[in-house]
ZASE-607327 format. One line per field, with one value per atom (N, C-alpha, C): residue number from 1; chain; residue in three letters; x, y, z. Coordinates in steps of 0.001 Angstrom, whole numbers, plus 524288, in hexadecimal, padded with zeros to 5 digits. Example, Ala and Ser with C-alpha at 12.3 -4.5 7.8 and 13.67 -1.06 7.14 Angstrom:
! residues 2
n: [1 | 1 | 1 | 2 | 2 | 2];
chain: [A | A | A | A | A | A];
res: [Ala | Ala | Ala | Ser | Ser | Ser];
u: [83386 | 8300C | 83390 | 83232 | 83566 | 83264];
v: [7E9C6 | 7EE6C | 7F31C | 7F736 | 7FBDC | 8001E];
w: [81E78 | 81E78 | 81E78 | 81BA8 | 81BE4 | 81EBE];
END
This chain:
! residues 157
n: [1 | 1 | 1 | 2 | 2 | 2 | 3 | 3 | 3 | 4 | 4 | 4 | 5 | 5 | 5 | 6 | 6 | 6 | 7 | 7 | 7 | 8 | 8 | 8 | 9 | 9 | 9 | 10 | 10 | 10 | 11 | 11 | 11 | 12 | 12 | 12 | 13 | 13 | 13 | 14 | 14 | 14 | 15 | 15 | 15 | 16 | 16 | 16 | 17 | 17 | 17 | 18 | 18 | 18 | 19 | 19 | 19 | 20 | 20 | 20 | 21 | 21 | 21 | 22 | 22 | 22 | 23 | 23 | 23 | 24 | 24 | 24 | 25 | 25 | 25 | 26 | 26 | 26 | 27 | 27 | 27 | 28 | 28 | 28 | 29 | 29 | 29 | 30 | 30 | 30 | 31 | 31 | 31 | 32 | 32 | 32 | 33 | 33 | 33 | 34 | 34 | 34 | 35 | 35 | 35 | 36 | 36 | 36 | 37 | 37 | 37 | 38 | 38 | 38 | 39 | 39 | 39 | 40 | 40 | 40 | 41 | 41 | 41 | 42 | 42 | 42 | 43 | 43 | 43 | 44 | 44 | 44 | 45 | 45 | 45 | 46 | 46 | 46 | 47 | 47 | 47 | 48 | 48 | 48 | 49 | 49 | 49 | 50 | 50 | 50 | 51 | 51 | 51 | 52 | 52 | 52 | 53 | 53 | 53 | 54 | 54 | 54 | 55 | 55 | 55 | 56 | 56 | 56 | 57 | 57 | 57 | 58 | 58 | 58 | 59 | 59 | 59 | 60 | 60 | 60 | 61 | 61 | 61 | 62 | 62 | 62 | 63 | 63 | 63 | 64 | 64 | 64 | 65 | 65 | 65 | 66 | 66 | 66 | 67 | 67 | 67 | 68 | 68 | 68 | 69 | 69 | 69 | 70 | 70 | 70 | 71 | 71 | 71 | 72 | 72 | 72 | 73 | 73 | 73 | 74 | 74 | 74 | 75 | 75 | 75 | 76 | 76 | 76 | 77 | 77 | 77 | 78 | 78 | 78 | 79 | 79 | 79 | 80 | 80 | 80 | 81 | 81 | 81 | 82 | 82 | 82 | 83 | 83 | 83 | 84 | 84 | 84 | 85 | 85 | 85 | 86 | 86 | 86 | 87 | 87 | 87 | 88 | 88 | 88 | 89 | 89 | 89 | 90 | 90 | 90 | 91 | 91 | 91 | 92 | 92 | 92 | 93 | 93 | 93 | 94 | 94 | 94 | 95 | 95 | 95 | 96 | 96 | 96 | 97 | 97 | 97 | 98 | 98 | 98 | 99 | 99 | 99 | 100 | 100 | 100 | 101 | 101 | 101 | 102 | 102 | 102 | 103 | 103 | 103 | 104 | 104 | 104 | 105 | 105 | 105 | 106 | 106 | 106 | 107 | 107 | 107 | 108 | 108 | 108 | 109 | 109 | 109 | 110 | 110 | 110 | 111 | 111 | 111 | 112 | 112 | 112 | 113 | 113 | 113 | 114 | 114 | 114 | 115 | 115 | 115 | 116 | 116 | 116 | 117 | 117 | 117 | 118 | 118 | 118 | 119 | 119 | 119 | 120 | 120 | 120 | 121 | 121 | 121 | 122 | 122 | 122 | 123 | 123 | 123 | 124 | 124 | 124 | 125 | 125 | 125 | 126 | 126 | 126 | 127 | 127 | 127 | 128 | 128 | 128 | 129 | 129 | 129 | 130 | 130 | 130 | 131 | 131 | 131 | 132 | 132 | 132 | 133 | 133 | 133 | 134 | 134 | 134 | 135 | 135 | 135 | 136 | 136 | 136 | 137 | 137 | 137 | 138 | 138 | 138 | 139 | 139 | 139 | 140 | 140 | 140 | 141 | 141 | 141 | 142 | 142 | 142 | 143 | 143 | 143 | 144 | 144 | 144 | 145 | 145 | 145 | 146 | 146 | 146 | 147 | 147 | 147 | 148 | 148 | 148 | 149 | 149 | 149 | 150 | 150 | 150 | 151 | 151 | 151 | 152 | 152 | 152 | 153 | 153 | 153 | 154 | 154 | 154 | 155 | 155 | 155 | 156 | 156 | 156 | 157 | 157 | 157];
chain: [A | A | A | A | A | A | A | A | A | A | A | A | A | A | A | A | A | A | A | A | A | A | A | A | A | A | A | A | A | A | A | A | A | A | A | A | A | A | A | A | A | A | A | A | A | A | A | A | A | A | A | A | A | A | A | A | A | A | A | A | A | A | A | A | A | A | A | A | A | A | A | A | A | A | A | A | A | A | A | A | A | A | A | A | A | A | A | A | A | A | A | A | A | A | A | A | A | A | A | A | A | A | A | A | A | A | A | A | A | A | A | A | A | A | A | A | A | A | A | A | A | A | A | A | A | A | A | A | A | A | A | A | A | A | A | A | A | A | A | A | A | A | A | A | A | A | A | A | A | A | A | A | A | A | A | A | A | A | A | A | A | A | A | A | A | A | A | A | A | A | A | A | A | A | A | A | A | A | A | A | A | A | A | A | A | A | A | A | A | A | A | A | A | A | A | A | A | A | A | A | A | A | A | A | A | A | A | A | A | A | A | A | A | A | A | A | A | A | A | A | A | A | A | A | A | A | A | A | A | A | A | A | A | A | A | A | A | A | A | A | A | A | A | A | A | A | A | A | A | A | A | A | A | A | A | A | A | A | A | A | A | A | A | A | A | A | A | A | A | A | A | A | A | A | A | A | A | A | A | A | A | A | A | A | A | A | A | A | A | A | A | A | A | A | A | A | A | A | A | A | A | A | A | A | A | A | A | A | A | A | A | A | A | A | A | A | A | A | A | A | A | A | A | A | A | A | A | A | A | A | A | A | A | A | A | A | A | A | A | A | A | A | A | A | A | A | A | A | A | A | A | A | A | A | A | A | A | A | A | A | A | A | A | A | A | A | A | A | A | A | A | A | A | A | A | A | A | A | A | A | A | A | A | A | A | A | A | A | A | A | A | A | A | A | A | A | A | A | A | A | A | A | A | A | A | A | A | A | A | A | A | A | A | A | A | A | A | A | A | A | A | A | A | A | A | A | A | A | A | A | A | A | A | A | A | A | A | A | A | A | A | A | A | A | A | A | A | A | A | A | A | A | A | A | A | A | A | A | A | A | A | A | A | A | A | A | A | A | A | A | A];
res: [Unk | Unk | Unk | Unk | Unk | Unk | Unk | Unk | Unk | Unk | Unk | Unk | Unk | Unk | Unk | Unk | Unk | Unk | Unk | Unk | Unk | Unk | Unk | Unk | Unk | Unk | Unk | Unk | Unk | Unk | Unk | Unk | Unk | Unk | Unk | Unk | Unk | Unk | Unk | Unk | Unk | Unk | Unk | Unk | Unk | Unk | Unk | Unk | Unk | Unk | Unk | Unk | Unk | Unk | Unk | Unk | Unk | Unk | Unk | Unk | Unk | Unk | Unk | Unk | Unk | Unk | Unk | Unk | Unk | Unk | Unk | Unk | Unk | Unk | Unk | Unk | Unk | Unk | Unk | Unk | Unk | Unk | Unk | Unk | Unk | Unk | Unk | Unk | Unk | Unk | Unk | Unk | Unk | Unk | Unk | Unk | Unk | Unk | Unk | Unk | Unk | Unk | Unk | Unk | Unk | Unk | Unk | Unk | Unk | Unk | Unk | Unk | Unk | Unk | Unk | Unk | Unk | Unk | Unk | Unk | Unk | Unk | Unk | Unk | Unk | Unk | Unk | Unk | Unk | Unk | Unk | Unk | Unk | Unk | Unk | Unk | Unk | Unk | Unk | Unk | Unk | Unk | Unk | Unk | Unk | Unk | Unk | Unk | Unk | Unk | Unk | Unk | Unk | Unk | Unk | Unk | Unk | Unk | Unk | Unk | Unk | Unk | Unk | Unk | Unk | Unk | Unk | Unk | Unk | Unk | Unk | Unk | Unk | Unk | Unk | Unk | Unk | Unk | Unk | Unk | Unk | Unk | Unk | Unk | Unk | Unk | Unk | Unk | Unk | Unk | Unk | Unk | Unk | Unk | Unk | Unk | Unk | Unk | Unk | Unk | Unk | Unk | Unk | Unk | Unk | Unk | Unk | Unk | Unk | Unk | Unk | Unk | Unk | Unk | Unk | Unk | Unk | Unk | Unk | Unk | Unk | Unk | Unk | Unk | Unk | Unk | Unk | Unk | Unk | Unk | Unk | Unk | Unk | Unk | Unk | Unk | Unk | Unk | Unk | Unk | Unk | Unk | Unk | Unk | Unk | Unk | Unk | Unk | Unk | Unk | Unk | Unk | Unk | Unk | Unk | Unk | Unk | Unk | Unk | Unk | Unk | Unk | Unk | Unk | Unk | Unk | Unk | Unk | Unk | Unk | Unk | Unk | Unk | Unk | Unk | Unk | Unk | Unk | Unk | Unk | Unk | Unk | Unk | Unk | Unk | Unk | Unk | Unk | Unk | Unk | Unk | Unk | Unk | Unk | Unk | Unk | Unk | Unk | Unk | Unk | Unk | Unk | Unk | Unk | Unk | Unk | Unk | Unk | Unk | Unk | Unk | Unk | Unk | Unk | Unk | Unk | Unk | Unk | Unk | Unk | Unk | Unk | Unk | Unk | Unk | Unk | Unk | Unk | Unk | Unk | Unk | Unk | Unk | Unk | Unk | Unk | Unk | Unk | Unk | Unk | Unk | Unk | Unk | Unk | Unk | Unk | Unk | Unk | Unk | Unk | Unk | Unk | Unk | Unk | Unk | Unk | Unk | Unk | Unk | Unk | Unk | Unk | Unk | Unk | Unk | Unk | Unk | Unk | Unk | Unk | Unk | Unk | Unk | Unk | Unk | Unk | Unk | Unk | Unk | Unk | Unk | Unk | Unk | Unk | Unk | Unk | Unk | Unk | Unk | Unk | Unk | Unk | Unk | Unk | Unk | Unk | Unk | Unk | Unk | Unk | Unk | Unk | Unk | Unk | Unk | Unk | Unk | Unk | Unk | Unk | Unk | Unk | Unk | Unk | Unk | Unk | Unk | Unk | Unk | Unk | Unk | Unk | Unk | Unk | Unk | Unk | Unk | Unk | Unk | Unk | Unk | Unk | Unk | Unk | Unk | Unk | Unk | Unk | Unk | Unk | Unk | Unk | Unk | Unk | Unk | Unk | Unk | Unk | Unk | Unk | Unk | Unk | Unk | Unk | Unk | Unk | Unk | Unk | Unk | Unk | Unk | Unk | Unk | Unk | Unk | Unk | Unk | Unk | Unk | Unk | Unk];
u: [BF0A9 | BED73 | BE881 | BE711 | BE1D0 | BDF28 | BDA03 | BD4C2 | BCF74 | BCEC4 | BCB22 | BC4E9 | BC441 | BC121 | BBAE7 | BBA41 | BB587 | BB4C3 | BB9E2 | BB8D2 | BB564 | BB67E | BB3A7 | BAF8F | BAE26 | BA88B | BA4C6 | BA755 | BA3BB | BA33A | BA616 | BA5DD | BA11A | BA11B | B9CDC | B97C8 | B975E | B92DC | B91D5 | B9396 | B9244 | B9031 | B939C | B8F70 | B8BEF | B8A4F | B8471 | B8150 | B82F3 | B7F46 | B7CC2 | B8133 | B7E82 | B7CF5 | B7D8D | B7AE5 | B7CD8 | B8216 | B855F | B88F8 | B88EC | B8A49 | B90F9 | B95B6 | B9AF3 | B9D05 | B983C | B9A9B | B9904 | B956B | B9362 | B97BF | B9896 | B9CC2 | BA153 | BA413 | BA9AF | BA915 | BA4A5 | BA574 | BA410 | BA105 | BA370 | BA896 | BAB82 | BB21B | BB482 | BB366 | BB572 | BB8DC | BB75B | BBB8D | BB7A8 | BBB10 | BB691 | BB4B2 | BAF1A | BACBA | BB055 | BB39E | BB713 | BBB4A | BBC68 | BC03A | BBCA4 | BB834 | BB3DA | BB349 | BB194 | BB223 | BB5A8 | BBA42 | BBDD9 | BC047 | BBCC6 | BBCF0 | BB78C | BB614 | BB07D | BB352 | BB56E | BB511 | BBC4C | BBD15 | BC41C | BC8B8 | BC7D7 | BCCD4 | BCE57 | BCDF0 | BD094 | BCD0B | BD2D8 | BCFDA | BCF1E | BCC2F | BC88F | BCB9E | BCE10 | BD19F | BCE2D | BCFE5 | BCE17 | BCAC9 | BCD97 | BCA16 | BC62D | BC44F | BC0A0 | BBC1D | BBEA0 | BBA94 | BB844 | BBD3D | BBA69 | BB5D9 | BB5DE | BB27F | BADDB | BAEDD | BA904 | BA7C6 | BA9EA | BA729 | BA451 | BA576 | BA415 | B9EEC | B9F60 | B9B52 | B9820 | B98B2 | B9310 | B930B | B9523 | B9441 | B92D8 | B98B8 | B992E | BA046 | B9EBB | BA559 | BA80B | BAC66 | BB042 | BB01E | BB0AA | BAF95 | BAAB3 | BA6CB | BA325 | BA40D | BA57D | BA660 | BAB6B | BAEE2 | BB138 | BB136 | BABD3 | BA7E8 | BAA44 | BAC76 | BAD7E | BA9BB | BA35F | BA0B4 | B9BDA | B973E | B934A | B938B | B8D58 | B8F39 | B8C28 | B9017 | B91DF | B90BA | B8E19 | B8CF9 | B8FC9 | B923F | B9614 | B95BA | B9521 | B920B | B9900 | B9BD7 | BA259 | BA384 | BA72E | BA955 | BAEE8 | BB15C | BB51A | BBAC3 | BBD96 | BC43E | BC7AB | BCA85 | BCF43 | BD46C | BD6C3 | BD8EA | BDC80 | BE177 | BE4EE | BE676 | BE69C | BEA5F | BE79E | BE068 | BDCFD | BDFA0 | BDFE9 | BDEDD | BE345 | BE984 | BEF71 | BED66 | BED70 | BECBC | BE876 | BE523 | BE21F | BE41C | BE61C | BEA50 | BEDB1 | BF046 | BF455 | BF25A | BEE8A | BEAB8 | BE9E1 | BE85D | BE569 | BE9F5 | BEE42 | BF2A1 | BF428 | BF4DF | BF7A3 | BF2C5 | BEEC6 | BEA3C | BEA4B | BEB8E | BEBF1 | BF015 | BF5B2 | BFB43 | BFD47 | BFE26 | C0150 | C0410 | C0A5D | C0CCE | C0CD0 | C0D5F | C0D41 | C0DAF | C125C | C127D | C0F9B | C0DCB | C095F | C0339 | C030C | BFE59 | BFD55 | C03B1 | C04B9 | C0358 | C06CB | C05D1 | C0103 | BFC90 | BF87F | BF546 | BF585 | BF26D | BF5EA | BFAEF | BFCAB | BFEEC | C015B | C03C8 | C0A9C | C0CFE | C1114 | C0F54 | C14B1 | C13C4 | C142D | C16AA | C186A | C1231 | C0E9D | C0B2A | C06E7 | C08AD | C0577 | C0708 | C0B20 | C0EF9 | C0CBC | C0C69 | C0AB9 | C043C | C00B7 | BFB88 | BFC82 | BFEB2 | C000B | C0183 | C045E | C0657 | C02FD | C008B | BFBA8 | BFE25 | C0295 | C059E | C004A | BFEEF | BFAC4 | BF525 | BF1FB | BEC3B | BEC1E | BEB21 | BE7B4 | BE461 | BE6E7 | BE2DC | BDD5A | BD9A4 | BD5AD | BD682 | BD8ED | BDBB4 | BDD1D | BDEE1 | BE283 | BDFEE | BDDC5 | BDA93 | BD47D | BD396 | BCF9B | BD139 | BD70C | BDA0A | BDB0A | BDB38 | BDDD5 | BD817 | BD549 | BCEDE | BCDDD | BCEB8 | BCCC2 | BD192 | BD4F1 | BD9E4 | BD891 | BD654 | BD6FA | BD0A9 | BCC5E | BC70F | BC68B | BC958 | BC8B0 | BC6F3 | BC336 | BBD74 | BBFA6 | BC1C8 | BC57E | BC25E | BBC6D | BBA94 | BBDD0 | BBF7B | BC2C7 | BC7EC | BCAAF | BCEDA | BD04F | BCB71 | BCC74 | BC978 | BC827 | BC6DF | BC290 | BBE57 | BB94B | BB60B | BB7EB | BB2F1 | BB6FE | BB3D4 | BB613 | BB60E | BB13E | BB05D | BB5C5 | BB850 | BBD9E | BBE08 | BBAC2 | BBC14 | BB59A | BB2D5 | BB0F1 | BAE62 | BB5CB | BB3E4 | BB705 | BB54A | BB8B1 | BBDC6 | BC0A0 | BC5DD | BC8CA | BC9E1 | BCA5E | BCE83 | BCC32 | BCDB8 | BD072];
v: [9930E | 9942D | 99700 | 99B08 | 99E27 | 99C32 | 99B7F | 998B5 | 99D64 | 99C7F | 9A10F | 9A003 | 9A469 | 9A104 | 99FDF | 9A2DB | 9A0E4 | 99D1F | 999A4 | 9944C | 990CE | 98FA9 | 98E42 | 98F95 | 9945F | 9975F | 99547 | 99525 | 992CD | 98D74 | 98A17 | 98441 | 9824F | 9874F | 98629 | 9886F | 98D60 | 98EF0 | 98A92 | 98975 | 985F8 | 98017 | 97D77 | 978E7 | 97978 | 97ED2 | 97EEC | 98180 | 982E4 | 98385 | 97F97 | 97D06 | 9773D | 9727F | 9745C | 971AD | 96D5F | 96B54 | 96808 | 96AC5 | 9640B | 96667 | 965E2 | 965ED | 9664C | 95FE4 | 95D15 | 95767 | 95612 | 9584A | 95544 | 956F4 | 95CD4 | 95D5D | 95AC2 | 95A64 | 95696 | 9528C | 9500B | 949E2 | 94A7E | 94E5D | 94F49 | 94FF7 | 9513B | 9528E | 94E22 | 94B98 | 947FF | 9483E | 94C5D | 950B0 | 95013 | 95038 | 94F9F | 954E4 | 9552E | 95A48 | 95E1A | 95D19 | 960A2 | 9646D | 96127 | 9635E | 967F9 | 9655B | 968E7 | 96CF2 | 96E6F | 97199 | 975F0 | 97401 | 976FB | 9797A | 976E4 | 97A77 | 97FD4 | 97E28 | 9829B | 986F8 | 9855C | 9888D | 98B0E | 98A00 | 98C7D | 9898A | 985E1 | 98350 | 98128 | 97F68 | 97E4B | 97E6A | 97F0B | 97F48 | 97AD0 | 97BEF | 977C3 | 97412 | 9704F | 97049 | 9713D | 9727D | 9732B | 96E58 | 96967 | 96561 | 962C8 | 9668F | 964FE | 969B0 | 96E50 | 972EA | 97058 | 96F26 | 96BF8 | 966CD | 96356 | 95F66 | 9632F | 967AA | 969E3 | 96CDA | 96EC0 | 97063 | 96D8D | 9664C | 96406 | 961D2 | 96153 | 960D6 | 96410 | 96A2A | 96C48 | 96DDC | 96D94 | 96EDA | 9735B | 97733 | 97B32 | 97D4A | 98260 | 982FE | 98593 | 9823E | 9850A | 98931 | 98CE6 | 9932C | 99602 | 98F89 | 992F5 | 99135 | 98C0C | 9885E | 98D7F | 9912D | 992F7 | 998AE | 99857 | 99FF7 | 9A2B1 | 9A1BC | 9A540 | 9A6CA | 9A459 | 9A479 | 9A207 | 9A474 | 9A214 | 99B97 | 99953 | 9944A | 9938A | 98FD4 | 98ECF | 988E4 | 98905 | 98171 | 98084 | 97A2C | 97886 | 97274 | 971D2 | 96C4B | 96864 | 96AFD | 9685B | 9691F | 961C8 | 95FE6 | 96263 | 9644A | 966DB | 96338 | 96143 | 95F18 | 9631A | 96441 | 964B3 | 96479 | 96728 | 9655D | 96A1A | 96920 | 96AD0 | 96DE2 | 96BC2 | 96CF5 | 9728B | 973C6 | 97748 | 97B9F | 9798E | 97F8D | 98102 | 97CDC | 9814D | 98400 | 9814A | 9853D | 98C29 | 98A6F | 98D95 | 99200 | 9903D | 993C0 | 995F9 | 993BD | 996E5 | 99B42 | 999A0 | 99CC0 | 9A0E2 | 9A192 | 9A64D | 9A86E | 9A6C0 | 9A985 | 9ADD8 | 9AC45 | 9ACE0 | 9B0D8 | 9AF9D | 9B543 | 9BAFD | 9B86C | 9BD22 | 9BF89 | 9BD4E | 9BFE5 | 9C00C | 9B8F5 | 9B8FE | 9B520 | 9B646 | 9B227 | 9AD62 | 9AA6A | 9A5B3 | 9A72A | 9AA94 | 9ACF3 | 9B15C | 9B56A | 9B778 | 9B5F2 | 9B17E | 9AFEC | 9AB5B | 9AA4C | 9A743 | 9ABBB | 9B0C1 | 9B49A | 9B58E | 9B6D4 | 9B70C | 9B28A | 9AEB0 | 9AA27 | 9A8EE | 9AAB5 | 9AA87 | 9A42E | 9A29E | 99E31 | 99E7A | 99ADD | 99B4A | 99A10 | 99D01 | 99B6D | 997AE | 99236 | 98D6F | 98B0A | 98BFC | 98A9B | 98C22 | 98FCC | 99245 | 98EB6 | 98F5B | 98BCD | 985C9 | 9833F | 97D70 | 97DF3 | 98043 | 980B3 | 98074 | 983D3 | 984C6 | 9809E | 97C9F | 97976 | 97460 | 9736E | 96F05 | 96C48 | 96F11 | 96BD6 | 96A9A | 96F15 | 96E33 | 9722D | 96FAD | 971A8 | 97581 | 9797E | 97F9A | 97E3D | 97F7D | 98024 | 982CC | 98099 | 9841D | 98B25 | 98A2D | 991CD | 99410 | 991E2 | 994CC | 9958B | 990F6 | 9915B | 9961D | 996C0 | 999F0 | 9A0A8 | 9A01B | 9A609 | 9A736 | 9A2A6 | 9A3AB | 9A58E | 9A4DA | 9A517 | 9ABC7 | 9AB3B | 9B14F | 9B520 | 9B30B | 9B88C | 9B986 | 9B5F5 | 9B659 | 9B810 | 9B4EB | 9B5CD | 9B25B | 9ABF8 | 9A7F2 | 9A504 | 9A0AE | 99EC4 | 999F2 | 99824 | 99235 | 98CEB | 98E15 | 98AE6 | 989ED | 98EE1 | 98FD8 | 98E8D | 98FBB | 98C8E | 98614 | 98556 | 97F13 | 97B8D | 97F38 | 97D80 | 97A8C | 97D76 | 97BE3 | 97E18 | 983CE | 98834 | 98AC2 | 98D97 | 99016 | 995C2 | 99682 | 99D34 | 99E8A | 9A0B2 | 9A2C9 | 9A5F9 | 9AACF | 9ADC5 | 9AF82 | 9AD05 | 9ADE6 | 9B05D | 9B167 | 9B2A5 | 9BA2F | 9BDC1 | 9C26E | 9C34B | 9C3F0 | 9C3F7 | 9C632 | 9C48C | 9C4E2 | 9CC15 | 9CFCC | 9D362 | 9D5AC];
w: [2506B | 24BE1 | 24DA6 | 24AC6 | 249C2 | 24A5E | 24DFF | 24C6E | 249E6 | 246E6 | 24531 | 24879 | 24C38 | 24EA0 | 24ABF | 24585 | 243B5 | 2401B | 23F21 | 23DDF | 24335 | 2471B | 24B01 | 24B0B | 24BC1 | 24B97 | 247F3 | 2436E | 23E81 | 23ED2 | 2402A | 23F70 | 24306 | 24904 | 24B3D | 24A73 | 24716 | 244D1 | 24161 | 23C79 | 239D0 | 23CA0 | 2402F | 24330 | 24417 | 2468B | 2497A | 2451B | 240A2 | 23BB0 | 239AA | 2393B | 23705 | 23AB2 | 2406F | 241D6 | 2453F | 244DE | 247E9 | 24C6C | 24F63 | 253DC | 25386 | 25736 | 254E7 | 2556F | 257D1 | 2576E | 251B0 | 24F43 | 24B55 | 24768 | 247A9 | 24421 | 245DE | 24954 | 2498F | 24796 | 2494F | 245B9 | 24022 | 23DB7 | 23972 | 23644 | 239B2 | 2377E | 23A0D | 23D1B | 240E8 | 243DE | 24778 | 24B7B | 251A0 | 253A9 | 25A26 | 25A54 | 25E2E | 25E64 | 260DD | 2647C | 26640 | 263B2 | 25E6B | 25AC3 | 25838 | 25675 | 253A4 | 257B1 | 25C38 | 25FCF | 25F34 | 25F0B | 26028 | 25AC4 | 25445 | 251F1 | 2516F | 25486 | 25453 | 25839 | 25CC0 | 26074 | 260B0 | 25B02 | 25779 | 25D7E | 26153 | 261C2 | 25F21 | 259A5 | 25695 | 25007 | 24DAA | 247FC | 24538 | 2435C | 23E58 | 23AFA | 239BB | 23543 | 22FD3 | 22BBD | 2296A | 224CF | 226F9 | 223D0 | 227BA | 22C19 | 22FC2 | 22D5F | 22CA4 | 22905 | 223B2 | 2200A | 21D17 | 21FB0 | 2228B | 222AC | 225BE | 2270E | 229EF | 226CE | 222B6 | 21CDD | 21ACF | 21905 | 2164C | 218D0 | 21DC3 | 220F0 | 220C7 | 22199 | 220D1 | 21AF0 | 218B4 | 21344 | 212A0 | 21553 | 213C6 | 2138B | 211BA | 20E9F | 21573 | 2137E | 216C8 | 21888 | 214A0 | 215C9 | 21A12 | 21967 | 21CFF | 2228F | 2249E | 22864 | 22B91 | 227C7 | 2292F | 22BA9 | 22A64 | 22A5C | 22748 | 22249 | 21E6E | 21C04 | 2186E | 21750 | 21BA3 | 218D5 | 21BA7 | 218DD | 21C69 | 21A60 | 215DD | 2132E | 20CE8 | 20E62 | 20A32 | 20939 | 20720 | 205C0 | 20165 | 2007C | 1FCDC | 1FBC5 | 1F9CE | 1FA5E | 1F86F | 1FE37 | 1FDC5 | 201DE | 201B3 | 20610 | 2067D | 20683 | 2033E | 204F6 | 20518 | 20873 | 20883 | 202CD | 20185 | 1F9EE | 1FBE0 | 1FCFD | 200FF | 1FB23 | 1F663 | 1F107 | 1F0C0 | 1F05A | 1F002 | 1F3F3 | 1F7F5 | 1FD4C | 1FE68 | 1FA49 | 1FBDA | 1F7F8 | 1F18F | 1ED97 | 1EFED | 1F02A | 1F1BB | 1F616 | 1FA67 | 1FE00 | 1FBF1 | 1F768 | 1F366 | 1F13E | 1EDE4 | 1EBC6 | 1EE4D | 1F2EE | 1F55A | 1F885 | 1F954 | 1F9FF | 1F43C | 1F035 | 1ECE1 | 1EB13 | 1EA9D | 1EB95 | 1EECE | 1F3AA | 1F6ED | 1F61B | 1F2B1 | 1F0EF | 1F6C5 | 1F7EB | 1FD9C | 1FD8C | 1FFF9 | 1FF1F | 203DF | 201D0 | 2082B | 20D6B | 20EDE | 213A3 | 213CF | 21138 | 21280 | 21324 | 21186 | 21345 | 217B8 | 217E9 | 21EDD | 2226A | 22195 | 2260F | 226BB | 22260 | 221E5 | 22482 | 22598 | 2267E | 22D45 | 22E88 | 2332C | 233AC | 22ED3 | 22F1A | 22C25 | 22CDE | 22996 | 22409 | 2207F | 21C48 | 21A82 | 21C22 | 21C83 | 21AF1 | 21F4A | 21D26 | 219FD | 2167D | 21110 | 20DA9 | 20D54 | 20912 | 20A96 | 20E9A | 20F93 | 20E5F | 2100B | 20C53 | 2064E | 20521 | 1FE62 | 1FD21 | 1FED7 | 1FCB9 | 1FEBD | 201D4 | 2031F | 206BB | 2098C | 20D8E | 2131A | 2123A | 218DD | 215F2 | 21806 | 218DF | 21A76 | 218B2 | 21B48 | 220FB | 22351 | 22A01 | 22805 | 22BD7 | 22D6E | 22C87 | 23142 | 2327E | 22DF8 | 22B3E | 226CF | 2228E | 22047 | 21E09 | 21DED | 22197 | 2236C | 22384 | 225F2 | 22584 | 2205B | 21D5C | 216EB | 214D9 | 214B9 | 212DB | 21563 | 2186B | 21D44 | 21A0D | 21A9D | 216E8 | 2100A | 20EDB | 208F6 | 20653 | 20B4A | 20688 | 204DA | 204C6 | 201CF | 2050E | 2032D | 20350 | 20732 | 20B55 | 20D12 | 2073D | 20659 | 202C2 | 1FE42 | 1FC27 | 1F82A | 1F97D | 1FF24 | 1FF1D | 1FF36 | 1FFDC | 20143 | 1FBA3 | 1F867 | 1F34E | 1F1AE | 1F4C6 | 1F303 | 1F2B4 | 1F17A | 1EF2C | 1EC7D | 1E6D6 | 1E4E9 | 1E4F1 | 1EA58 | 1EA8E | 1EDC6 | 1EC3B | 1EEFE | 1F28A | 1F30B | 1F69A | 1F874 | 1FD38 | 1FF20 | 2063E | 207AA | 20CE8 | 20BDA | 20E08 | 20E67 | 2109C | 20E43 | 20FC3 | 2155C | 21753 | 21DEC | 21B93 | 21FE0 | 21F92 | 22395];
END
C-alpha cells in the first residue's frame, strides 16, 4: 500500500502547532509513542479511527489534520457512521459517471472492494479514503458526514 508521504508530514506539523509532544498525543489515542512515530515519519498509516480521535482531540476537521485545507476548527465530535461514508462513496462515484471497476482502477484496488465499501462490508482505509478526496475534490469531512461544504479541496489534476 501507498503511503502518501504528507499525511505524516501534517500530523507532525500539526503536534508541534499545538504544542504536544508525540507521547502526549499517543496516550491520547491510546497507542504507544512508537506507533505514533511511525505514523509521522509514513512507516505506517494512520487508521482512520485514530484520525478521527486526533481530530476530536484538536478540534479540528479532518480535512485539515490531512493538509487538504488550512486549519479549520470544528466544535463536532467526529464518529465513524459506516451507513453515511458507503452512501456517500456511492454518491461521488455515481457523480464522477464511474462504474465500480473504474474507480477500483482509479484508486489501484480491486473492484471487490468498491462494492464491499458500498455495501458497509469494511471501512474505507486511511489511503483510500484520502485518494478518493484527491481524485474527486470532495471534502474527506463531507465523506465521513460531518460537514456539509462538499467540495473544498482542488481536484487532483
Amino acid at each position: 500500500m501507498r503511503i502518501n508521504t504528507n499525511i505524516g508530514e501534517s500530523l507532525k506539523n500539526i503536534r508541534n502547532y499545538f504544542g504536544y509532544t508525540q507521547q502526549e498525543i499517543a496516550d491520547q489515542i491510546n497507542i504507544k509513542r512508537s506507533l505514533y512515530s511511525n505514523y509521522e515519519t509514513n512507516d505506517c498509516l494512520i487508521p482512520l479511527k485514530n484520525l478521527i480521535k486526533l481530530a476530536n482531540f484538536y478540534k479540528i476537521t479532518v480535512d485539515s489534520l490531512l493538509a487538504f485545507t488550512d486549519l479549520e476548527k470544528s466544535n463536532k465530535d467526529i464518529e465513524l457512521n459506516s451507513e453515511i461514508i458507503s452512501r456517500n462513496i456511492k454518491a461521488i462515484r455515481q457523480e464522477l459517471n464511474l462504474s465500480q471497476k473504474k474507480l477500483a482502477d482509479l484508486l489501484n484496488i480491486g473492484k471487490s472492494t468498491i462494492v464491499d465499501y458500498e455495501k458497509q462490508k469494511y471501512q474505507i482505509s486511511t489511503a483510500y479514503i484520502y485518494d478518493l478526496s484527491r481524485l474527486s475534490g470532495i471534502s474527506v469531512d463531507w465523506i465521513l458526514g460531518i460537514q456539509k461544504n462538499k467540495y473544498i479541496i482542488a481536484k487532483n489534476k
